[in-house]
N, CA, C and O atoms as a CHARMM CRD file, in Angstrom:
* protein
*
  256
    1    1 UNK  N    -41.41100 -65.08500 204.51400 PROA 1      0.00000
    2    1 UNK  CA   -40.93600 -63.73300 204.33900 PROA 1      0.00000
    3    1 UNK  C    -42.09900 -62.76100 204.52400 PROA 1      0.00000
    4    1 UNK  O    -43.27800 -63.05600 204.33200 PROA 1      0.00000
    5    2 UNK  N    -41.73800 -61.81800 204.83700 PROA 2      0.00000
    6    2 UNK  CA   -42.75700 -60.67400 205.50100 PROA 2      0.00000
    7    2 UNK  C    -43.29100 -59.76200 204.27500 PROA 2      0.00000
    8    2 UNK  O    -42.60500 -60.33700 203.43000 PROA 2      0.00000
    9    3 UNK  N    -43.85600 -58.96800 203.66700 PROA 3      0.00000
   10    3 UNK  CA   -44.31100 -57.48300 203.70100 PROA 3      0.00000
   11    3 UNK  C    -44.45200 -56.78100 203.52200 PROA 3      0.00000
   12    3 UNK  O    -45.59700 -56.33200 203.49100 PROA 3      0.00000
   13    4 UNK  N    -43.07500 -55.88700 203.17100 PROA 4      0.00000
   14    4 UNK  CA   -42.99600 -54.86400 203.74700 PROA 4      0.00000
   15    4 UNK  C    -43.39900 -53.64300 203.36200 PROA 4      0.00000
   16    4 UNK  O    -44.24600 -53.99800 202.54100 PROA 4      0.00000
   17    5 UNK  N    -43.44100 -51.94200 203.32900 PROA 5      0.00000
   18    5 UNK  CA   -43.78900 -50.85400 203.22500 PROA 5      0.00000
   19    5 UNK  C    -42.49600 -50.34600 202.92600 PROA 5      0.00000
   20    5 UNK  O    -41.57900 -50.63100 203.69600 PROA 5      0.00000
   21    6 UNK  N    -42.21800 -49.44400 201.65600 PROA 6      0.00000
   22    6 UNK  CA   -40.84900 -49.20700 201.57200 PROA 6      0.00000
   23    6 UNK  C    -41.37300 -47.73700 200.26200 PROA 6      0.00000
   24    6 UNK  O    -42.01900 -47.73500 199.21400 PROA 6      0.00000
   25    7 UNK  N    -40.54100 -46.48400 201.22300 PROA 7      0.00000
   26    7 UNK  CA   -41.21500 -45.26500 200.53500 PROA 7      0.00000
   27    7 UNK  C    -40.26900 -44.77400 199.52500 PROA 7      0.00000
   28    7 UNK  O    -39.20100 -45.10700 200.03800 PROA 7      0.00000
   29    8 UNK  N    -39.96200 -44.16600 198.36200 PROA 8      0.00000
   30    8 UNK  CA   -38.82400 -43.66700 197.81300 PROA 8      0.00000
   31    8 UNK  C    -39.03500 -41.87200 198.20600 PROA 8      0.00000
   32    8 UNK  O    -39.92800 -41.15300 198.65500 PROA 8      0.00000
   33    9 UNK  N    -37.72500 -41.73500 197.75700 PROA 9      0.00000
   34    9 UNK  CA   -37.63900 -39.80600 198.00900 PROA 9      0.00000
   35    9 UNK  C    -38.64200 -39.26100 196.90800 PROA 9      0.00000
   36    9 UNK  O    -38.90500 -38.06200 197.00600 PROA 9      0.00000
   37   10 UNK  N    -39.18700 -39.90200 195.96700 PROA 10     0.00000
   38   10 UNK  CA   -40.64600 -39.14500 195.35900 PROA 10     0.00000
   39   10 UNK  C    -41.74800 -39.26200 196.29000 PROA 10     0.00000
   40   10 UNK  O    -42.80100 -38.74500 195.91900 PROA 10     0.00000
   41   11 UNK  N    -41.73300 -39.77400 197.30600 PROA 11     0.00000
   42   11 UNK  CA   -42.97300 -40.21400 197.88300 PROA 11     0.00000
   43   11 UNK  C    -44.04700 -41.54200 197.47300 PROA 11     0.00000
   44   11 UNK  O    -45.06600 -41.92500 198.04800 PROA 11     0.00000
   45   12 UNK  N    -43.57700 -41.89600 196.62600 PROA 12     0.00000
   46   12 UNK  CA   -43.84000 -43.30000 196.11100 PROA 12     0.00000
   47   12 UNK  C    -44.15400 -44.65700 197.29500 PROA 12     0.00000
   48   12 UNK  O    -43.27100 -45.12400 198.01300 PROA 12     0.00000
   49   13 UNK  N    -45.17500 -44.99100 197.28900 PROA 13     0.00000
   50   13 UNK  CA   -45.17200 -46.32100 198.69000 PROA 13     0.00000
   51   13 UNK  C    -45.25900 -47.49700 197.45100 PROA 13     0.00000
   52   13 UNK  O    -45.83700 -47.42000 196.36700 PROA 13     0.00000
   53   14 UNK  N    -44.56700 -48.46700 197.95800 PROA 14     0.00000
   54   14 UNK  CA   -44.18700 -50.25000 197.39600 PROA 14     0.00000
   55   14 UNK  C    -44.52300 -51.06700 198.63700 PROA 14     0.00000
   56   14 UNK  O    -44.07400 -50.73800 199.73400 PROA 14     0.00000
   57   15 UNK  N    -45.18200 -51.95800 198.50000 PROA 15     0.00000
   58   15 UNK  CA   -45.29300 -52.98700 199.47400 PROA 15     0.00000
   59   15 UNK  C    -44.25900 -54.18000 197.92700 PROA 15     0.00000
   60   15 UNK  O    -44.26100 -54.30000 196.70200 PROA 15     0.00000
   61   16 UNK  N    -43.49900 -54.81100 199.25600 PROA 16     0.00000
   62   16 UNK  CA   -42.64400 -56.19400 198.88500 PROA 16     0.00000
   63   16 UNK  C    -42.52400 -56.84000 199.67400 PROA 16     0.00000
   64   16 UNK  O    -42.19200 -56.63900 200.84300 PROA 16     0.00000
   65   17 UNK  N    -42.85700 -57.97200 198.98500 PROA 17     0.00000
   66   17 UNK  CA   -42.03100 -59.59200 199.91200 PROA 17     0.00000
   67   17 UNK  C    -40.92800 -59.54000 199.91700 PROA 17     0.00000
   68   17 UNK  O    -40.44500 -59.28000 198.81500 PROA 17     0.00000
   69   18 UNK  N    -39.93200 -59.74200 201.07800 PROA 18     0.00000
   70   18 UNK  CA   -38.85100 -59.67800 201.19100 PROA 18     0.00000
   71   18 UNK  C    -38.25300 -60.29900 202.73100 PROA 18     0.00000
   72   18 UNK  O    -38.91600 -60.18600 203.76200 PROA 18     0.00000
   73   19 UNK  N    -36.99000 -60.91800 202.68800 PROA 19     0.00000
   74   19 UNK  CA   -36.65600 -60.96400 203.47000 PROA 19     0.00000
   75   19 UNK  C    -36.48400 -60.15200 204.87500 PROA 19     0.00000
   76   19 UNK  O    -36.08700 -58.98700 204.89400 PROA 19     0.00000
   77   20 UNK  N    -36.83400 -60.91200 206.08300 PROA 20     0.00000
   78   20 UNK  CA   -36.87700 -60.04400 207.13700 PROA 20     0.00000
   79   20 UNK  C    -35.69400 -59.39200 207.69500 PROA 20     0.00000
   80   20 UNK  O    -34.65000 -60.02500 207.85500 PROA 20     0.00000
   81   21 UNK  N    -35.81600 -58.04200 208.02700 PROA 21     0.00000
   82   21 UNK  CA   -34.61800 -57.28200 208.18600 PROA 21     0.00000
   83   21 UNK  C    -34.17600 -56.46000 206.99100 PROA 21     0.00000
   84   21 UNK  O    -33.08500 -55.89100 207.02900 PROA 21     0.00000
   85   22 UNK  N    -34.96700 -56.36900 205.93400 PROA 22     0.00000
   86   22 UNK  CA   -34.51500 -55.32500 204.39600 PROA 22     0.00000
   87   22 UNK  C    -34.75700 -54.14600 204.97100 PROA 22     0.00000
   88   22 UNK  O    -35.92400 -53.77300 205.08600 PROA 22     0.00000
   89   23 UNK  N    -33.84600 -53.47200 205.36400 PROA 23     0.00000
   90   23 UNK  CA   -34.19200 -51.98100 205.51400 PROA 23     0.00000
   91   23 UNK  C    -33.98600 -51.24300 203.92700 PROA 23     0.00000
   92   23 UNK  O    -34.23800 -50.03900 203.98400 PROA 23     0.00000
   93   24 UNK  N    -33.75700 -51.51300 203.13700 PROA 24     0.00000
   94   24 UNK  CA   -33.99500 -50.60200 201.45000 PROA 24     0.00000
   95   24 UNK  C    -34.13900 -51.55200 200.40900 PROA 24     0.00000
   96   24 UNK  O    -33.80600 -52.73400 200.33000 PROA 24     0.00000
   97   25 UNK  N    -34.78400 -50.67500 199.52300 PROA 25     0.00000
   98   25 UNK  CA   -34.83800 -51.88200 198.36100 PROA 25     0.00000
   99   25 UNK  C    -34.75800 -50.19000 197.21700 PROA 25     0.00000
  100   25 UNK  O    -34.74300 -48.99700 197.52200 PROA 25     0.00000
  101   26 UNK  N    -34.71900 -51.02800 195.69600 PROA 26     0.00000
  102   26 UNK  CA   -34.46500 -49.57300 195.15900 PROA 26     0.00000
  103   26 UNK  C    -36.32900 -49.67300 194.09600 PROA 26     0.00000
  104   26 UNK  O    -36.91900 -50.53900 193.45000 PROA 26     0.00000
  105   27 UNK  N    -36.57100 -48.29800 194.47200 PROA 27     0.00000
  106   27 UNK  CA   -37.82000 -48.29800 194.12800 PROA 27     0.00000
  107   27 UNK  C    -37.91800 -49.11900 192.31000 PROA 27     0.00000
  108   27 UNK  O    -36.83300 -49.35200 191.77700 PROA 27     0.00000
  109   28 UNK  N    -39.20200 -49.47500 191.53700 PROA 28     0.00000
  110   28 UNK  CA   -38.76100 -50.16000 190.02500 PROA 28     0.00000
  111   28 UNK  C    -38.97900 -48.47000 189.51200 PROA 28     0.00000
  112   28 UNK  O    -38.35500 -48.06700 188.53000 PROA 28     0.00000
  113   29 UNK  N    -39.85300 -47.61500 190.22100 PROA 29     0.00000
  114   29 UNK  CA   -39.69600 -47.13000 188.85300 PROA 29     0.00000
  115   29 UNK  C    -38.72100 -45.43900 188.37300 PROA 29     0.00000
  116   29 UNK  O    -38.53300 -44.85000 187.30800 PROA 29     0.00000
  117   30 UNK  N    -38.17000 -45.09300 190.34800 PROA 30     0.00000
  118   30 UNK  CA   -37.28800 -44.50900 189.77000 PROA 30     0.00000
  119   30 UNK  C    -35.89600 -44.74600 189.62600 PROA 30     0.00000
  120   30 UNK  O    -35.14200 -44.29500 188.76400 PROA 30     0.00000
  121   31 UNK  N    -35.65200 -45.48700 190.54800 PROA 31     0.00000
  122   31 UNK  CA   -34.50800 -46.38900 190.92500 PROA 31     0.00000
  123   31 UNK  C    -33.37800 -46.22500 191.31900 PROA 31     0.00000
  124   31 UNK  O    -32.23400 -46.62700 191.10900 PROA 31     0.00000
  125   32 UNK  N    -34.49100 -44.85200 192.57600 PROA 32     0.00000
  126   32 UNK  CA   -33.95200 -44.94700 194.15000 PROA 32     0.00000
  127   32 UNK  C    -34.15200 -45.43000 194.96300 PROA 32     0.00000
  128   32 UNK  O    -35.31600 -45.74100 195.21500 PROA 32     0.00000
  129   33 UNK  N    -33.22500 -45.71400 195.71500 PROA 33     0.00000
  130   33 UNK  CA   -33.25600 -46.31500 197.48800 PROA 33     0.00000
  131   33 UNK  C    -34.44400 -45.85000 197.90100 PROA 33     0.00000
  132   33 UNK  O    -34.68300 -44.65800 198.09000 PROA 33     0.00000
  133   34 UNK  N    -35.38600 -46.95200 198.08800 PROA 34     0.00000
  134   34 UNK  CA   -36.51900 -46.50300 199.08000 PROA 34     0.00000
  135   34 UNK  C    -36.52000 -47.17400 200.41700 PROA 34     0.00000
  136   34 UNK  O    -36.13000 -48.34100 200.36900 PROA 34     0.00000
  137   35 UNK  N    -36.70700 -46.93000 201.06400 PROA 35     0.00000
  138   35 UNK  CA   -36.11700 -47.02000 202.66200 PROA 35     0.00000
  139   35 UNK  C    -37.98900 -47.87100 203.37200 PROA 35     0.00000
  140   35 UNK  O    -39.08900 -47.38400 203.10900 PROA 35     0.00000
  141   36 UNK  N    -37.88600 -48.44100 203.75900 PROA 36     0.00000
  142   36 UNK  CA   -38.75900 -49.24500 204.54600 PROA 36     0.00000
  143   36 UNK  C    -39.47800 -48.07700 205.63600 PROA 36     0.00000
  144   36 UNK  O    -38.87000 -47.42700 206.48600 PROA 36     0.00000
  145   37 UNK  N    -40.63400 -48.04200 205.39700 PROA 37     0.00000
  146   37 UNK  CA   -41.65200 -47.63900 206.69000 PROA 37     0.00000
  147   37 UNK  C    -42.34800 -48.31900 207.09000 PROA 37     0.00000
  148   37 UNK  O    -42.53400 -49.39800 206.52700 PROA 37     0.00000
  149   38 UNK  N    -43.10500 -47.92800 208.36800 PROA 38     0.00000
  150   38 UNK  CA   -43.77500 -48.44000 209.38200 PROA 38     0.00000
  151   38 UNK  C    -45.56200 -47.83200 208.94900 PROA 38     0.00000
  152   38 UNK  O    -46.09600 -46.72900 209.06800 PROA 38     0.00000
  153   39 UNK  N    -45.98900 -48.99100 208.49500 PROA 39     0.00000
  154   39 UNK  CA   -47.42700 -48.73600 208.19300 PROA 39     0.00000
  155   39 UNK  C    -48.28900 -48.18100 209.27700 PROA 39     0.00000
  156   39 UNK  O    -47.73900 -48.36300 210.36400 PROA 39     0.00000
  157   40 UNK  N    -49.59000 -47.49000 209.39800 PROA 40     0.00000
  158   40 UNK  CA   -50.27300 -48.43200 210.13300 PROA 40     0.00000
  159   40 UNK  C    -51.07800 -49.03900 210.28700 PROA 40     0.00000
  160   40 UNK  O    -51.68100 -49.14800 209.21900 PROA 40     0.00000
  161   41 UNK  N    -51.68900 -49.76400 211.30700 PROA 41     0.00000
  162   41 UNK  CA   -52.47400 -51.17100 211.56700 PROA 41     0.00000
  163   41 UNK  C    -53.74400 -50.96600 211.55400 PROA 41     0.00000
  164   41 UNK  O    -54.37900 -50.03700 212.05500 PROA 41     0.00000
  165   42 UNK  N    -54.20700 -52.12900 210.79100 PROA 42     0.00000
  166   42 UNK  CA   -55.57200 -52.10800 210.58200 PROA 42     0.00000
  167   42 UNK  C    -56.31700 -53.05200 211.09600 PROA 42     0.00000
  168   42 UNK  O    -57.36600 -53.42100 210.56900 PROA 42     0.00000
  169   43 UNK  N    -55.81800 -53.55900 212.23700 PROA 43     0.00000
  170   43 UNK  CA   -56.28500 -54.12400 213.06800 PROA 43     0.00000
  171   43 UNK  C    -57.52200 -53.60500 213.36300 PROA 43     0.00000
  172   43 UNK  O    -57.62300 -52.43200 213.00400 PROA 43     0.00000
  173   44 UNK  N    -58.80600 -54.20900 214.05800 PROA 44     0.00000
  174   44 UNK  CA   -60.09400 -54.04000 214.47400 PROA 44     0.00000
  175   44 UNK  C    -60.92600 -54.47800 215.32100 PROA 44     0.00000
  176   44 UNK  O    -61.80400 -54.94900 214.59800 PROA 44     0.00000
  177   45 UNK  N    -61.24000 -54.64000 216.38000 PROA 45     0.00000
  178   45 UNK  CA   -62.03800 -55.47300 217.12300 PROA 45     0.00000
  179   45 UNK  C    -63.74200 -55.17900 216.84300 PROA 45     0.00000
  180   45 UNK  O    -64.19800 -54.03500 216.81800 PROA 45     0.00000
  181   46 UNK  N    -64.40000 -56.14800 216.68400 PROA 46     0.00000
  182   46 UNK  CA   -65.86200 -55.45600 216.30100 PROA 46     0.00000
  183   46 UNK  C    -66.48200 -57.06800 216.98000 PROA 46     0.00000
  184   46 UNK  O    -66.00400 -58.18700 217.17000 PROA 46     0.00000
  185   47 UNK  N    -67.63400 -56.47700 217.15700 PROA 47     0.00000
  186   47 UNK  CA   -68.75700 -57.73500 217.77100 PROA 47     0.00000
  187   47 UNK  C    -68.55100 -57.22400 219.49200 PROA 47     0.00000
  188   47 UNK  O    -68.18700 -56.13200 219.92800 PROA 47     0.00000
  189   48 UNK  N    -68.99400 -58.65500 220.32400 PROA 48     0.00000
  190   48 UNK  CA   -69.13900 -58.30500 222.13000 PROA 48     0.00000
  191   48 UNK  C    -67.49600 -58.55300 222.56700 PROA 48     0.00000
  192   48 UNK  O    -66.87400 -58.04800 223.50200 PROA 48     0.00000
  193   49 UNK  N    -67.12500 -59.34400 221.72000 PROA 49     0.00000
  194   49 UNK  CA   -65.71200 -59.61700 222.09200 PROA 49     0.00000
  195   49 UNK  C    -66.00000 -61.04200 223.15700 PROA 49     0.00000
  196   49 UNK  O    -66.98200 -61.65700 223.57100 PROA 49     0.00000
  197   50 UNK  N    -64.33600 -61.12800 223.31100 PROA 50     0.00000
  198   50 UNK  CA   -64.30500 -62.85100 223.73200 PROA 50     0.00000
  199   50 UNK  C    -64.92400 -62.96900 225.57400 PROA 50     0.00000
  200   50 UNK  O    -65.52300 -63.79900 226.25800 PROA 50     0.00000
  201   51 UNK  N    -64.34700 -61.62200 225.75400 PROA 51     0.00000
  202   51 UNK  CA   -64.91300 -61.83200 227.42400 PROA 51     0.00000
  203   51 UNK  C    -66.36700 -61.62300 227.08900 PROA 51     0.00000
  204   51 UNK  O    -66.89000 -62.37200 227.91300 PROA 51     0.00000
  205   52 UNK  N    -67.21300 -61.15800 226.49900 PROA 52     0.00000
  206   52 UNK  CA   -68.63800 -61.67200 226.81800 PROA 52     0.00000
  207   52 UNK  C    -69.12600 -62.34300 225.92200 PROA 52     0.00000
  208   52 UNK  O    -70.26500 -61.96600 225.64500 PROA 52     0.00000
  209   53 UNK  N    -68.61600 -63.53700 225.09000 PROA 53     0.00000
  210   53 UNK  CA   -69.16300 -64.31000 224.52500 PROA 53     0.00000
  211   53 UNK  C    -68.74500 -65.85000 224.93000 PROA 53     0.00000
  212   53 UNK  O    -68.71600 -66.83700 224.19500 PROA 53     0.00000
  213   54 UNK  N    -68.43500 -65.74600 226.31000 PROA 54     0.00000
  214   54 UNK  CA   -68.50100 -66.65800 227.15200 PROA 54     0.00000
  215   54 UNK  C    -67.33900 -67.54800 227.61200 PROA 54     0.00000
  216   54 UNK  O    -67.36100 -68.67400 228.10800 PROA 54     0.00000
  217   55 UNK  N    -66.62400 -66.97600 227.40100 PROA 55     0.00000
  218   55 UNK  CA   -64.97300 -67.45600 227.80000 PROA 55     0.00000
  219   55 UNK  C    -64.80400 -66.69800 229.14400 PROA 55     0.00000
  220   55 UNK  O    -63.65000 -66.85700 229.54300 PROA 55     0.00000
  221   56 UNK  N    -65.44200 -66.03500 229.86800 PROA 56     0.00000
  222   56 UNK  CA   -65.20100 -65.66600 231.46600 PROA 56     0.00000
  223   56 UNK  C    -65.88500 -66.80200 231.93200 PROA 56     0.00000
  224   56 UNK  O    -66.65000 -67.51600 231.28300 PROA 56     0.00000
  225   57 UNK  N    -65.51600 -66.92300 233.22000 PROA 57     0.00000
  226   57 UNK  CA   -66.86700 -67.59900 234.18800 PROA 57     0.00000
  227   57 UNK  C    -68.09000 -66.91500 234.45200 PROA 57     0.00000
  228   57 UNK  O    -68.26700 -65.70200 234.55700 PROA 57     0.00000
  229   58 UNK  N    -69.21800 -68.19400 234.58000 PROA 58     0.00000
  230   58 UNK  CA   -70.71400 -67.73300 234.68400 PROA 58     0.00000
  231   58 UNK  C    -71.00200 -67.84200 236.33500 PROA 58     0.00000
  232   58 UNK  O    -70.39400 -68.37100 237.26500 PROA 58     0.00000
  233   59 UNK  N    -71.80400 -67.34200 236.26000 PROA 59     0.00000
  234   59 UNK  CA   -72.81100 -67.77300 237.74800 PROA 59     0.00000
  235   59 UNK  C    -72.21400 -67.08700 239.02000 PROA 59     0.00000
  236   59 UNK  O    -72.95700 -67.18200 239.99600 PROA 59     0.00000
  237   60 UNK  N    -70.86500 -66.31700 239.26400 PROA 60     0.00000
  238   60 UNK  CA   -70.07000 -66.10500 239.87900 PROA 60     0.00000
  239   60 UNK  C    -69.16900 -67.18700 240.64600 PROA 60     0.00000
  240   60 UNK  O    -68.67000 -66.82400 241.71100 PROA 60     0.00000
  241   61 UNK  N    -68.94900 -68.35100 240.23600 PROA 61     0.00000
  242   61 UNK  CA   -68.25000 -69.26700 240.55800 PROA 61     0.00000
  243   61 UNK  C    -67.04000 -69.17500 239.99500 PROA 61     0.00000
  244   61 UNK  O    -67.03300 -69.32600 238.77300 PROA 61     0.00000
  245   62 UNK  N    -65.66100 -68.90200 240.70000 PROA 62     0.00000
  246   62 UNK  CA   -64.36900 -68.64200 240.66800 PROA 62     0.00000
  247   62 UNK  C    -63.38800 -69.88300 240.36100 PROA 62     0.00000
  248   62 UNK  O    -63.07300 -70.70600 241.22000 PROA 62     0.00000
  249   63 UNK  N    -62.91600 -69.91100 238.93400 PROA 63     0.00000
  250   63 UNK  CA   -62.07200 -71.02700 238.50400 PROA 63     0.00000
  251   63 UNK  C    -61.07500 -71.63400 239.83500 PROA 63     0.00000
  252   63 UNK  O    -60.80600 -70.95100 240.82300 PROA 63     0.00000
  253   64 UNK  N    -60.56000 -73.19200 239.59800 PROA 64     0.00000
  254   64 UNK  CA   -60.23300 -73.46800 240.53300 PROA 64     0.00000
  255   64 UNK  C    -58.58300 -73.60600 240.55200 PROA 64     0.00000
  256   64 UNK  O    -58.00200 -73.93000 241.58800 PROA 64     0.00000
């Protein structure tokens, strides 16, 4: 089970585990419908990364 981000009409954010596909859950502490949002990602790439830490070809010799 996923996740998820789920805001109430106070502005309140809940992250819950929940089955995939919950579009509402009711917030605990006012206990309204808070409706699922879309976070965002904190994804990151940092360092040379995979193409130059040697997963391309060297020497200019072209895979076969």
């Amino acid at each position: 089970m996923p996740v998820y981000e789920f805001e109430c009409p106070h502005g309140k954010i809940i992250e819950e585990l929940v089955p995939m596909g919950t579009e509402e859950i009711v917030c605990p502490e006012c206990r309204q419908p808070a409706k699922r949002i879309i976070s965002p990602c904190t994804f990151t790439l940092k360092g040379g990364g995979w193409y130059a830490d040697g997963y391309a070809a060297k020497g200019g010799t072209k895979p076969r």
